[in-house]
N, C-alpha and C positions, 0 to 999 in steps of 0.2 A: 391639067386635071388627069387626064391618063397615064400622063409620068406620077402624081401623085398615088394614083391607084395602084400601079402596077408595084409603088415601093411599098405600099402597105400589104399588097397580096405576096408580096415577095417576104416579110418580115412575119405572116403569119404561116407561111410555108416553112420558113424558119424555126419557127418556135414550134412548131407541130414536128418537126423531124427532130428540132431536140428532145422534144417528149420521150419520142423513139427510141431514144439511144438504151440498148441491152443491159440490162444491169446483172450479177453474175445471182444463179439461183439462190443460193443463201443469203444476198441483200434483199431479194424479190420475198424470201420469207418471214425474214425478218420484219419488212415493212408493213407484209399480211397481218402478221402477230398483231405489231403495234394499232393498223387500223382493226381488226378483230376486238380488241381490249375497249376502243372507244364505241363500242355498240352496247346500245342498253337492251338485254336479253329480256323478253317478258316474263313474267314468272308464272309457274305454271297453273295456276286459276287465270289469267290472265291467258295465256292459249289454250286455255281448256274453253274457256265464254269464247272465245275467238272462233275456231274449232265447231261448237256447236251453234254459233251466228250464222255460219258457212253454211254448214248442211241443212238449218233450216230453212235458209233463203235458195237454196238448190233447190231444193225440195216445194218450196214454193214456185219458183220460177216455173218451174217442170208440171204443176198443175195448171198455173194460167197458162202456159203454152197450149200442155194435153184440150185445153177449156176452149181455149182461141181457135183451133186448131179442127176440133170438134163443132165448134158455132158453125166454125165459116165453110166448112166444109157440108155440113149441112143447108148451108144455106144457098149454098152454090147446086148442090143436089136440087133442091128444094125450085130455086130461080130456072134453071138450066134442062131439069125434069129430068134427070142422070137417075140412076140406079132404083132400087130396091126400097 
């Protein structure tokens, strides 16, 4: 069993350093291009509703926080007999 392990960590060390192997900058772009091409870009109502999901739910977070934040901080006043 230990010899069987050590030949599979040996054959995935392998395969991981060939990964590695440098390939010359203009294959390295060429390959970008190709995967670049198979991306489906959203179109742009599509990151505009995307875009504005974002900043409403920011925007929301950032009130239940302010909210949360506010309770318990009062309420720790309030238990604690702190401040003003």
């Amino acid at each position: 069993l230990p010899l069987l392990r050590r030949a599979l960590i040996n054959k995935l060390i392998q395969s991981f350093n060939e990964s590695l192997i440098m390939i010359s900058p203009s294959q390295f772009f060429k390959q970008v291009k190709q995967e670049v091409s198979k991306v489906t870009w959203p179109t742009r109502k599509e990151a505009g509703v995307g875009t504005i999901t974002v900043v409403i739910l920011c925007a929301l977070a950032s009130i239940f926080v302010f909210a949360a934040d506010s309770f318990f901080g009062f309420a720790i006043k309030t238990i604690l007999g702190f401040g003003g």
